[in-house]
PDB file with one MODEL, atoms N, CA, C and O in Angstrom:
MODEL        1
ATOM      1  N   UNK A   1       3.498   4.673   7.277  1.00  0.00           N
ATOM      2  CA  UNK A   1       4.929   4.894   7.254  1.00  0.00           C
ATOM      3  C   UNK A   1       5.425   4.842   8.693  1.00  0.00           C
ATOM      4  O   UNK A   1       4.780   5.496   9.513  1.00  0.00           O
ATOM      5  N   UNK A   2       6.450   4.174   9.097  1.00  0.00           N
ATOM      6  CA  UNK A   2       7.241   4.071  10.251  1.00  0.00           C
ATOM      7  C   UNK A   2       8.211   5.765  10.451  1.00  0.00           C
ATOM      8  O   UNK A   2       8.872   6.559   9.782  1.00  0.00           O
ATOM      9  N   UNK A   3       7.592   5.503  12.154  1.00  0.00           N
ATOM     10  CA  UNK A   3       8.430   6.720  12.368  1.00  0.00           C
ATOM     11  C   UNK A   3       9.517   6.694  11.866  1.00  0.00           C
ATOM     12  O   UNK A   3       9.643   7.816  11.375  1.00  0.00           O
ATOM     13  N   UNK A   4      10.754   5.903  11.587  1.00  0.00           N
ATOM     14  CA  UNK A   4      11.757   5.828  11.263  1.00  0.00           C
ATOM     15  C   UNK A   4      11.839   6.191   9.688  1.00  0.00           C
ATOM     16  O   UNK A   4      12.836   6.833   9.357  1.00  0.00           O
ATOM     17  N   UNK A   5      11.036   5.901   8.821  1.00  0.00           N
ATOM     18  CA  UNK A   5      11.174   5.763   7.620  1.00  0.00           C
ATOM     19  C   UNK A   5      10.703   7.653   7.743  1.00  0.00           C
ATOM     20  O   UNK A   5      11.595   8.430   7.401  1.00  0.00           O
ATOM     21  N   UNK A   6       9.674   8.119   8.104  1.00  0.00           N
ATOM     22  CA  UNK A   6       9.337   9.385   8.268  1.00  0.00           C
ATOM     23  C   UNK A   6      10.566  10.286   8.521  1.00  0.00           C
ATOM     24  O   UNK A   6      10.623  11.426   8.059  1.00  0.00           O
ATOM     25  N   UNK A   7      11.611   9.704   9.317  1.00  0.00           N
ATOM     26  CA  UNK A   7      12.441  10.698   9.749  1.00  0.00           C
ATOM     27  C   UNK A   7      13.713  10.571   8.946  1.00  0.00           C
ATOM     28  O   UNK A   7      14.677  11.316   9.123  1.00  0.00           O
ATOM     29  N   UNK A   8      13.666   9.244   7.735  1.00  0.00           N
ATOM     30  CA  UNK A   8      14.660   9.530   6.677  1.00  0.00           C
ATOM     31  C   UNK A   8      14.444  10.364   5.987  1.00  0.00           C
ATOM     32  O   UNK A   8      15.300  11.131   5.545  1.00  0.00           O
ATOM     33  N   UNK A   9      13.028  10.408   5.692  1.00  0.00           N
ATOM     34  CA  UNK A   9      12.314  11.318   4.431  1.00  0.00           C
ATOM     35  C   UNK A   9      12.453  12.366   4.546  1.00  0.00           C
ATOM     36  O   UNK A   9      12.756  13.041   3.562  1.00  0.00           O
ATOM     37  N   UNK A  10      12.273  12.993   5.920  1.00  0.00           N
ATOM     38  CA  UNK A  10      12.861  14.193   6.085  1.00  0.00           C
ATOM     39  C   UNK A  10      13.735  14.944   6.072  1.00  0.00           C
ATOM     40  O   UNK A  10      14.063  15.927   5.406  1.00  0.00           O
ATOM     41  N   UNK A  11      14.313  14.081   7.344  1.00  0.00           N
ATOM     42  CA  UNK A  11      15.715  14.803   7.708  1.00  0.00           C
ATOM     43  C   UNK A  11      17.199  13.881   7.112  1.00  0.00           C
ATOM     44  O   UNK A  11      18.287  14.130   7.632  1.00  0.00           O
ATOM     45  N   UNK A  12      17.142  13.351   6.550  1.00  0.00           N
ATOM     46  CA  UNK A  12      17.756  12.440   5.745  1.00  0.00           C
ATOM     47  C   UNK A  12      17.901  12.312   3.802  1.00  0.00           C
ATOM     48  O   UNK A  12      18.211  11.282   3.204  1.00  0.00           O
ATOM     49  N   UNK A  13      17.558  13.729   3.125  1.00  0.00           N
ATOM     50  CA  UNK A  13      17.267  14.001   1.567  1.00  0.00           C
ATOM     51  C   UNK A  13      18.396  14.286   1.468  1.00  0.00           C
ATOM     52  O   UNK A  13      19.202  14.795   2.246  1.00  0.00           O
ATOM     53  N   UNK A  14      18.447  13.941   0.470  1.00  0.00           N
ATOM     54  CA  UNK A  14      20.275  14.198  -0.961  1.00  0.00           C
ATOM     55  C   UNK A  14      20.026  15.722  -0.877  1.00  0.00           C
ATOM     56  O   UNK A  14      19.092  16.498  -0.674  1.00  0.00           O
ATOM     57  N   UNK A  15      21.141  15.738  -1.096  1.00  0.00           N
ATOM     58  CA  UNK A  15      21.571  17.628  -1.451  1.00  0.00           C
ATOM     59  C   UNK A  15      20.717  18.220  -2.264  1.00  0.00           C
ATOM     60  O   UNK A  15      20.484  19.391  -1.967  1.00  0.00           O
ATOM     61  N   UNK A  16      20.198  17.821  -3.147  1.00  0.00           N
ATOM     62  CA  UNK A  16      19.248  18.163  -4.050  1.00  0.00           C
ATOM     63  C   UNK A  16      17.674  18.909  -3.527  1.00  0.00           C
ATOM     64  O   UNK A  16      17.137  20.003  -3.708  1.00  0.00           O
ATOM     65  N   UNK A  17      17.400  17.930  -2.962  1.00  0.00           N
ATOM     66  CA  UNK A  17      16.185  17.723  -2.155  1.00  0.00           C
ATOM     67  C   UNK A  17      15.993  19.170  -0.672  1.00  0.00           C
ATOM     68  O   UNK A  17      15.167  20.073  -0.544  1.00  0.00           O
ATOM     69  N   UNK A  18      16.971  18.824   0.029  1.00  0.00           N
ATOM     70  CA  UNK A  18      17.370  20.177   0.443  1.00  0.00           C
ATOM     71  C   UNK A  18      17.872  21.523   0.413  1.00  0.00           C
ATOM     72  O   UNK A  18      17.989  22.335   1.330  1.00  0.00           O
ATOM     73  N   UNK A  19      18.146  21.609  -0.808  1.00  0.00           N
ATOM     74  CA  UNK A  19      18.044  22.689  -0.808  1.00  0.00           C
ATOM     75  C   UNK A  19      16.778  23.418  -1.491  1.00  0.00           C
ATOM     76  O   UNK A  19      16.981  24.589  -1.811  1.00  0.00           O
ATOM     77  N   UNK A  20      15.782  23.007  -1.699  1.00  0.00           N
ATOM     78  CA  UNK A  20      14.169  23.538  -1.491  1.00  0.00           C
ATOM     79  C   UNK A  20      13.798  23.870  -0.352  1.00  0.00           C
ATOM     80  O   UNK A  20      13.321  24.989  -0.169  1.00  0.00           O
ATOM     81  N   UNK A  21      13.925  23.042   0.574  1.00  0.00           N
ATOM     82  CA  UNK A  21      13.816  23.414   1.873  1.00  0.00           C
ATOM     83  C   UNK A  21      13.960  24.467   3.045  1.00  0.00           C
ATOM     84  O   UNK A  21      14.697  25.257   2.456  1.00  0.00           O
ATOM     85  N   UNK A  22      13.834  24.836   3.868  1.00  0.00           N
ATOM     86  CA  UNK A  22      14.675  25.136   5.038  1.00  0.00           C
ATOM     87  C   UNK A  22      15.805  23.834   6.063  1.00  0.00           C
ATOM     88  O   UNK A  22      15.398  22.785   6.564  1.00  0.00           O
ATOM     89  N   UNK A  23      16.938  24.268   6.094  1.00  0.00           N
ATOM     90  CA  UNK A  23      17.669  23.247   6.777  1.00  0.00           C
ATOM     91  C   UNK A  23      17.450  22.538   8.114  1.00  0.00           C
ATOM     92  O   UNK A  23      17.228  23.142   9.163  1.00  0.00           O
ATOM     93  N   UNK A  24      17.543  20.961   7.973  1.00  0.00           N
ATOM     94  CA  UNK A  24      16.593  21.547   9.639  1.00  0.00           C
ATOM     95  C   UNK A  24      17.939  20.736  10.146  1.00  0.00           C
ATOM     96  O   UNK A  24      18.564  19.882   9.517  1.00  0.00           O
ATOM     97  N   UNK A  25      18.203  21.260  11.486  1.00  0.00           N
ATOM     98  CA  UNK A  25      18.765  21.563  12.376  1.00  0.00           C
ATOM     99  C   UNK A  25      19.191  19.917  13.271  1.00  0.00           C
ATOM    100  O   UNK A  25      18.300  19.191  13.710  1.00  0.00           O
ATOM    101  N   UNK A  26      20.524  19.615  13.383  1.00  0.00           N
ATOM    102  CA  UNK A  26      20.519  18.101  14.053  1.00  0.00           C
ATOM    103  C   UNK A  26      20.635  19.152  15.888  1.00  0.00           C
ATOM    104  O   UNK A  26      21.366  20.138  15.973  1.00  0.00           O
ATOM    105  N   UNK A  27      19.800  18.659  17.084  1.00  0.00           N
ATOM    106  CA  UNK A  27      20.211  18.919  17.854  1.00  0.00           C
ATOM    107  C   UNK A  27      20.433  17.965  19.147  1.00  0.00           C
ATOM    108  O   UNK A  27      19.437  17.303  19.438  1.00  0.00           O
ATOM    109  N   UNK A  28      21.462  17.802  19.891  1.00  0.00           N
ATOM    110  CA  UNK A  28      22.493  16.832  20.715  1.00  0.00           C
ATOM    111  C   UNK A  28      21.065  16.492  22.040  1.00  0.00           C
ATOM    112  O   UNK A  28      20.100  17.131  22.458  1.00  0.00           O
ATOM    113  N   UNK A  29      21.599  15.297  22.271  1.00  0.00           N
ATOM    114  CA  UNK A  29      20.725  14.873  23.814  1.00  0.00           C
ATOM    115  C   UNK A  29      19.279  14.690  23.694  1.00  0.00           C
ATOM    116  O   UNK A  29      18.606  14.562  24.716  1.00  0.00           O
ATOM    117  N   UNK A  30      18.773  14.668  22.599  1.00  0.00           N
ATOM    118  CA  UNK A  30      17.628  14.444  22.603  1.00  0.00           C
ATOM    119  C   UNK A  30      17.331  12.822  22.201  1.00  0.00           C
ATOM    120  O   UNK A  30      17.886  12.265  21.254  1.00  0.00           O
ATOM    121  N   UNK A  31      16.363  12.181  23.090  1.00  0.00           N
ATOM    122  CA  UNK A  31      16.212  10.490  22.202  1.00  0.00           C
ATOM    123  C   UNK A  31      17.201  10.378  21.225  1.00  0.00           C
ATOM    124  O   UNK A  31      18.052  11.203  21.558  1.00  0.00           O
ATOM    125  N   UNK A  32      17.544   9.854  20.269  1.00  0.00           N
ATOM    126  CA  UNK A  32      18.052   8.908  19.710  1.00  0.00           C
ATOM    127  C   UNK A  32      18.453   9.667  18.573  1.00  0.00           C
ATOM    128  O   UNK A  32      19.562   9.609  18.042  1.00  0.00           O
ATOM    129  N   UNK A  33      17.296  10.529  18.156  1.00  0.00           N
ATOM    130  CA  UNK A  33      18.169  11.594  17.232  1.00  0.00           C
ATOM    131  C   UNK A  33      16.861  12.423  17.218  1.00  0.00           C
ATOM    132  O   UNK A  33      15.693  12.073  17.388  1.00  0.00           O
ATOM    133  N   UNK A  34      17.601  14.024  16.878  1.00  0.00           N
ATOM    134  CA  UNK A  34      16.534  15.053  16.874  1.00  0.00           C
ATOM    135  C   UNK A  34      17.020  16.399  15.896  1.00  0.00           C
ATOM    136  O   UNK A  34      18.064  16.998  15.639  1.00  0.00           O
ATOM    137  N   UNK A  35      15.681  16.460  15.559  1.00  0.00           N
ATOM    138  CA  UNK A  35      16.068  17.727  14.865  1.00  0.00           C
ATOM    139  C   UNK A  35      15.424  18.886  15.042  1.00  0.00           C
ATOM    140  O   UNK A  35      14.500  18.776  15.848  1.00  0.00           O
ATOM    141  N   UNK A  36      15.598  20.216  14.483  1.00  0.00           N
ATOM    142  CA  UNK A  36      14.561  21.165  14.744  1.00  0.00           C
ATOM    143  C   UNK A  36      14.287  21.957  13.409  1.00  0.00           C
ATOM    144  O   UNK A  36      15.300  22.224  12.763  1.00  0.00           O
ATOM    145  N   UNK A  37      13.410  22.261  13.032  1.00  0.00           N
ATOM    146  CA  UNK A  37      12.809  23.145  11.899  1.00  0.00           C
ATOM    147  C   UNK A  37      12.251  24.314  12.824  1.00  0.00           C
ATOM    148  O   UNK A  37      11.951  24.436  14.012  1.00  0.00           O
ATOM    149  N   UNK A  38      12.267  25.300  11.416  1.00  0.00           N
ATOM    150  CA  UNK A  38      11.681  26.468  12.166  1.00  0.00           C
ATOM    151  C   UNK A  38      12.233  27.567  10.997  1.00  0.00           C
ATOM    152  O   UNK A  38      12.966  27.499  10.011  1.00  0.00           O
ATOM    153  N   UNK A  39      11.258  28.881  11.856  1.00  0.00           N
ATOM    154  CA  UNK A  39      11.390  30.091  10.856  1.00  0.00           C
ATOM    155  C   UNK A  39      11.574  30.936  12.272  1.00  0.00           C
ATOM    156  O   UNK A  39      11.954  30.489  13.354  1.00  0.00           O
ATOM    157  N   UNK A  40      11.070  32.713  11.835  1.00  0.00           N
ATOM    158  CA  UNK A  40      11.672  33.509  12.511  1.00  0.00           C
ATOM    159  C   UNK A  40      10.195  33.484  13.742  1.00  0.00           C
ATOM    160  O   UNK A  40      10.334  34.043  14.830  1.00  0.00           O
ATOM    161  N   UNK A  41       9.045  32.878  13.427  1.00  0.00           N
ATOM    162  CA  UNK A  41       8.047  32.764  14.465  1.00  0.00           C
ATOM    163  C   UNK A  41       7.508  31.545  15.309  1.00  0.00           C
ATOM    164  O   UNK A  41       6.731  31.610  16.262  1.00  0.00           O
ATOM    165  N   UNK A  42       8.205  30.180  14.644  1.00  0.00           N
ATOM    166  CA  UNK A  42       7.385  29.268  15.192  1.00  0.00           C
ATOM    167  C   UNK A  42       8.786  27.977  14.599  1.00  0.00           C
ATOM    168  O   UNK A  42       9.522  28.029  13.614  1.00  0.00           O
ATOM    169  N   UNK A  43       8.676  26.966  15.671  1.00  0.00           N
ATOM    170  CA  UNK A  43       9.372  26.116  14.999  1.00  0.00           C
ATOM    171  C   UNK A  43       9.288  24.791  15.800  1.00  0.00           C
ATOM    172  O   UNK A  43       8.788  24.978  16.910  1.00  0.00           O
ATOM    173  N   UNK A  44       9.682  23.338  15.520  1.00  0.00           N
ATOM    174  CA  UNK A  44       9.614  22.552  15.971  1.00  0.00           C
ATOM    175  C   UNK A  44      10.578  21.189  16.006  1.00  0.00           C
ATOM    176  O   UNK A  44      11.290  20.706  15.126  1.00  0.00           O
ATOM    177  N   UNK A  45      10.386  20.880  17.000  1.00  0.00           N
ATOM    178  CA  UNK A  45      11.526  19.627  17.463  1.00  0.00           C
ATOM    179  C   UNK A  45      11.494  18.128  16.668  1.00  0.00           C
ATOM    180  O   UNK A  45      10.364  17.827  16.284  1.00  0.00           O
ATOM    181  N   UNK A  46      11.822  17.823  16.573  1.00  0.00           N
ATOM    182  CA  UNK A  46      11.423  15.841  16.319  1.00  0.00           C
ATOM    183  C   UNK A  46      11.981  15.333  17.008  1.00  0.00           C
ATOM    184  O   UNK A  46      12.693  16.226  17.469  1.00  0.00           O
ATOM    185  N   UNK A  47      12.216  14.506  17.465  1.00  0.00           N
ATOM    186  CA  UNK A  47      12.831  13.603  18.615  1.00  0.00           C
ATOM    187  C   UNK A  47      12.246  12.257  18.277  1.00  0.00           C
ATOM    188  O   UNK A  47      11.046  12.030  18.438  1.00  0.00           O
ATOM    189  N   UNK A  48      13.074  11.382  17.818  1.00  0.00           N
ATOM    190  CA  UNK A  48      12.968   9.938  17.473  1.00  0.00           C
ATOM    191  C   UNK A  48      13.681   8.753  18.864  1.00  0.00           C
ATOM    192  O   UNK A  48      14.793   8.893  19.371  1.00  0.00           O
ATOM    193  N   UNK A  49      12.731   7.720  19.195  1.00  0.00           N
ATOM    194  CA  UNK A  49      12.897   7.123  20.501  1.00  0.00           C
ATOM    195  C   UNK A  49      12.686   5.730  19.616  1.00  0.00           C
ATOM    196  O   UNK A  49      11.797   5.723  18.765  1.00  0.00           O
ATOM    197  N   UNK A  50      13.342   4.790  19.781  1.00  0.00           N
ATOM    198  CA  UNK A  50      12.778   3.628  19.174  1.00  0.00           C
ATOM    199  C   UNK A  50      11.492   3.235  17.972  1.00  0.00           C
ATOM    200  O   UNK A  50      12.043   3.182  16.872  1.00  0.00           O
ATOM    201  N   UNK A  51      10.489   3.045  17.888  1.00  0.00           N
ATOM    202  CA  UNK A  51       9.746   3.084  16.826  1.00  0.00           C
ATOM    203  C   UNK A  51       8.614   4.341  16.830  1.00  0.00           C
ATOM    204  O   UNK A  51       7.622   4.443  16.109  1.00  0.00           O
ATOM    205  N   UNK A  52       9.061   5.204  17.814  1.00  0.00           N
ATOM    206  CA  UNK A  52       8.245   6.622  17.893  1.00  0.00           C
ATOM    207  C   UNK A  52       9.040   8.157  17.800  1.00  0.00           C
ATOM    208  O   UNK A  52      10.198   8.414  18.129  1.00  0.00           O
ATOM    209  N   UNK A  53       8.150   8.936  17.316  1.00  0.00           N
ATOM    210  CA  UNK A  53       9.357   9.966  17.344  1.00  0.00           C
ATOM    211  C   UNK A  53       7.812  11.018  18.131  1.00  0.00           C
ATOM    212  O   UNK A  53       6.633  10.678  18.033  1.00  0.00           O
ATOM    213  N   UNK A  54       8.250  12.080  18.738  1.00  0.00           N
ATOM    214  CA  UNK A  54       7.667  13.292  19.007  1.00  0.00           C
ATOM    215  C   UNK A  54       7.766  14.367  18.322  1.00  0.00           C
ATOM    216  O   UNK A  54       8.773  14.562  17.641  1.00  0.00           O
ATOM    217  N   UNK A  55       6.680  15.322  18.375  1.00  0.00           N
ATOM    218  CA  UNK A  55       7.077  16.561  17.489  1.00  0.00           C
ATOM    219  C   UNK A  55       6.310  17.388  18.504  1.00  0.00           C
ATOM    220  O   UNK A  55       5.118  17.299  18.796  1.00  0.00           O
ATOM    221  N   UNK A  56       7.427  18.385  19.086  1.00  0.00           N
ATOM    222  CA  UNK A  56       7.086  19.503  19.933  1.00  0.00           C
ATOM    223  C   UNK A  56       7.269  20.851  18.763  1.00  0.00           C
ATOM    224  O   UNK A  56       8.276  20.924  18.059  1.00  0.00           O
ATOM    225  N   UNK A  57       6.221  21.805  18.691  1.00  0.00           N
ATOM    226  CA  UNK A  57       6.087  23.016  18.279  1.00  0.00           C
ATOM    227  C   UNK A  57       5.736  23.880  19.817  1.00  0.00           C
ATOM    228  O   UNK A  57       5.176  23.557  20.864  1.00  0.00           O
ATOM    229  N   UNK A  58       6.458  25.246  19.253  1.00  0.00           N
ATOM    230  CA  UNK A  58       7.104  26.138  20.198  1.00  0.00           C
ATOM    231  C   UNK A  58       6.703  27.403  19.111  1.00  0.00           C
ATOM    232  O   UNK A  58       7.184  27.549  17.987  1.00  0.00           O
ATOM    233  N   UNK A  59       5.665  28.286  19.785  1.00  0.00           N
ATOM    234  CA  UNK A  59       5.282  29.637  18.798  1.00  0.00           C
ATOM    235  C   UNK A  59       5.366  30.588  20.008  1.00  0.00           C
ATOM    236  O   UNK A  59       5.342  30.195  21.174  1.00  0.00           O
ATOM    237  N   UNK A  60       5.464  31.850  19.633  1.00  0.00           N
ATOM    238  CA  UNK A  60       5.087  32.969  20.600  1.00  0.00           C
ATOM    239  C   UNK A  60       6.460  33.303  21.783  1.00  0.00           C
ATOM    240  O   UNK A  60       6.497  33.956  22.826  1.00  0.00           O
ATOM    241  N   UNK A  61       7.319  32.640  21.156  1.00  0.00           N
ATOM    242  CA  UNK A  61       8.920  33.270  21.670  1.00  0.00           C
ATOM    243  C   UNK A  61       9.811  33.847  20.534  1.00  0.00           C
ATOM    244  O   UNK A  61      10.289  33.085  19.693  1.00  0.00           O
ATOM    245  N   UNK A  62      10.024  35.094  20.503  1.00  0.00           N
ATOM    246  CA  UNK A  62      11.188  35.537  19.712  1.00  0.00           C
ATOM    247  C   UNK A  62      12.279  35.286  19.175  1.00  0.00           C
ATOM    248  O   UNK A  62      12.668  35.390  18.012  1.00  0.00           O
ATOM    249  N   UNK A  63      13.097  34.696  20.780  1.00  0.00           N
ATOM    250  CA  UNK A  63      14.290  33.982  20.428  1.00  0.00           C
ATOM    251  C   UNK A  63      14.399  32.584  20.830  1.00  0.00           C
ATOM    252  O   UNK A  63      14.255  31.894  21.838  1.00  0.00           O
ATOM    253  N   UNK A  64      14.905  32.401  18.881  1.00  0.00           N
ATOM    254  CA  UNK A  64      14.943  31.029  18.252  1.00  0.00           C
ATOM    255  C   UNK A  64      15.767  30.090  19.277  1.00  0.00           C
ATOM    256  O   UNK A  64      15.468  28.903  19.401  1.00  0.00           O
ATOM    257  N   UNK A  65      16.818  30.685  20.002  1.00  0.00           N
ATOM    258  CA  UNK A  65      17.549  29.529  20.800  1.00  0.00           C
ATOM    259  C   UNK A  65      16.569  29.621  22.237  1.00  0.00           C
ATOM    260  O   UNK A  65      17.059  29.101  23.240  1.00  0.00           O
ATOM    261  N   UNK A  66      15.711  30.027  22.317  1.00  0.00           N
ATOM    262  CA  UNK A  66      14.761  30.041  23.957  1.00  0.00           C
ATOM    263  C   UNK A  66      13.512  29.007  23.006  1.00  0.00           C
ATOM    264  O   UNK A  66      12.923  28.187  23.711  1.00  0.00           O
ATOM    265  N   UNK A  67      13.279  29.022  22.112  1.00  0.00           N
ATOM    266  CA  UNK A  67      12.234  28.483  21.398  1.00  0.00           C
ATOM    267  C   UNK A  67      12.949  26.518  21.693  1.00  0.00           C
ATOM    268  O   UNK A  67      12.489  25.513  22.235  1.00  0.00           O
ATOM    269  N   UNK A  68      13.982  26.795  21.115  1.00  0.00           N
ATOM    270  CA  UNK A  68      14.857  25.700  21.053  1.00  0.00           C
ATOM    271  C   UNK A  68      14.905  24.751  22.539  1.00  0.00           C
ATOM    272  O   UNK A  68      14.461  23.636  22.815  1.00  0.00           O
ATOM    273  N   UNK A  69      15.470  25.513  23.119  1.00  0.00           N
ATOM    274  CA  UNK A  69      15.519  25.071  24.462  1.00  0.00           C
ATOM    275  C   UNK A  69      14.344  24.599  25.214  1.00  0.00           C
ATOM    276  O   UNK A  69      14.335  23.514  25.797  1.00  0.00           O
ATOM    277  N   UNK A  70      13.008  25.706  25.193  1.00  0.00           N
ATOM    278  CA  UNK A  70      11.961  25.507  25.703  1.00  0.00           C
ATOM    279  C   UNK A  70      11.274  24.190  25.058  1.00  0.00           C
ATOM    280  O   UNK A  70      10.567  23.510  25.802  1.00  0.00           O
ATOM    281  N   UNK A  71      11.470  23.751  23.550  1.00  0.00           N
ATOM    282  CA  UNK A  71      11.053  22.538  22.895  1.00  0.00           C
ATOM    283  C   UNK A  71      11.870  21.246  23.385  1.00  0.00           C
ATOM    284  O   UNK A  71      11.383  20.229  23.878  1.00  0.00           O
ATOM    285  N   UNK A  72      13.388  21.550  23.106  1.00  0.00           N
ATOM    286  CA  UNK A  72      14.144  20.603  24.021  1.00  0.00           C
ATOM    287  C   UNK A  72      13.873  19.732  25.337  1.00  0.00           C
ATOM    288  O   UNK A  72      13.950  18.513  25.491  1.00  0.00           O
ATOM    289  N   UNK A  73      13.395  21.159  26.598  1.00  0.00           N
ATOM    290  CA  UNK A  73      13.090  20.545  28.200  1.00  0.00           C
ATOM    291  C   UNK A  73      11.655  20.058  27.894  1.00  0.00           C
ATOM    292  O   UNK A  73      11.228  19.628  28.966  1.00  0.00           O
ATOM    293  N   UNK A  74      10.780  19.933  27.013  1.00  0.00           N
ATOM    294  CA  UNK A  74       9.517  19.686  26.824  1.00  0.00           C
ATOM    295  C   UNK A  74       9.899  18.023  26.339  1.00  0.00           C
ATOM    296  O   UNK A  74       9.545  17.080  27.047  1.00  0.00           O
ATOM    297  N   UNK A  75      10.556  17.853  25.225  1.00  0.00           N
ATOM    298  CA  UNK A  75      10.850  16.784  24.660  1.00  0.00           C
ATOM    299  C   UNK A  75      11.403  15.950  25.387  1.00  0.00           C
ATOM    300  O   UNK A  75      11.132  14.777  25.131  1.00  0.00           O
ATOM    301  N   UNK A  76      12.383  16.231  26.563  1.00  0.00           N
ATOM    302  CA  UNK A  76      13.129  15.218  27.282  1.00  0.00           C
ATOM    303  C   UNK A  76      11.743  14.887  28.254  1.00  0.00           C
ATOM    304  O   UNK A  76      11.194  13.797  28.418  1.00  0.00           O
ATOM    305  N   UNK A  77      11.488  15.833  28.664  1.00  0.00           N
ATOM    306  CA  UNK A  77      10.536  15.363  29.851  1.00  0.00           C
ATOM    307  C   UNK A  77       9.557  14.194  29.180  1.00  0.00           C
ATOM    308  O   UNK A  77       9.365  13.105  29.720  1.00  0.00           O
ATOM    309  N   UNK A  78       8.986  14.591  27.948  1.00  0.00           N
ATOM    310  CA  UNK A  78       8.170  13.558  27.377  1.00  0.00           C
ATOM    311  C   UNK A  78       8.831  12.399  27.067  1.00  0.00           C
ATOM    312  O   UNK A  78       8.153  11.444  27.445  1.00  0.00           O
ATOM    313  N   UNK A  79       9.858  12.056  26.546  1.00  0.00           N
ATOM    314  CA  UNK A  79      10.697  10.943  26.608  1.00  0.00           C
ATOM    315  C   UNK A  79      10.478  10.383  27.923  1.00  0.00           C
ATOM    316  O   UNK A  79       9.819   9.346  28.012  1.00  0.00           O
ATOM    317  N   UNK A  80      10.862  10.836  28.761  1.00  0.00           N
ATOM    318  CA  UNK A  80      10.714  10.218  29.931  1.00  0.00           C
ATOM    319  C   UNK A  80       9.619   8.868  30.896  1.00  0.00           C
ATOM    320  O   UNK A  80       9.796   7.984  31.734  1.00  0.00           O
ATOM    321  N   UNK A  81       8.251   9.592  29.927  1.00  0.00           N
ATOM    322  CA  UNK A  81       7.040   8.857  30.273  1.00  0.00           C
ATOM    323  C   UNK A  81       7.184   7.517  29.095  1.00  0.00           C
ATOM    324  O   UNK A  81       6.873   6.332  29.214  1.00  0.00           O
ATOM    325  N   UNK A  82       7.525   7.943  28.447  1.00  0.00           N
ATOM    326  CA  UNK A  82       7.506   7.002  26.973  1.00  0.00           C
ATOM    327  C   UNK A  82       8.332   5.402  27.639  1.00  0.00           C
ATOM    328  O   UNK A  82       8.515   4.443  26.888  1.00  0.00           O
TER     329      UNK A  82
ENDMDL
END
């Protein structure tokens, strides 16, 4: 499966489909498009770049927007080498 097709399947399901789920999260400035999943202990980024996407996980921070952020400056930086 193409990263791309991976990241319809996901983050891209009919209303239906999501709401089984947890919602995951569109977040700004990241590659090409990104999202974040997560609970109250651990959660993770996607970041889609042309035919690749990244997935940064972030555990062992409390708060979800420092989790966020800390996955974010991880993800850009890795974009970078890409």
């Amino acid at each position: 499966m193409s990263p791309r097709a991976y990241r319809r399947q996901q983050f891209h399901r009919d209303e239906h489909e999501k709401e089984r789920d947890t919602e995951a999260r569109l977040i700004a400035g990241v590659g090409e498009e990104a999202y974040w999943t997560g609970n109250r202990f651990a959660g993770a980024l996607y970041a889609l770049r042309g035919d690749m996407f990244l997935r940064i996980s972030v555990g062992g921070i409390r708060d979800e927007q420092a989790r966020i952020a800390t996955a974010k400056a991880m993800a850009l930086a890795a974009l970078k080498r890409l």
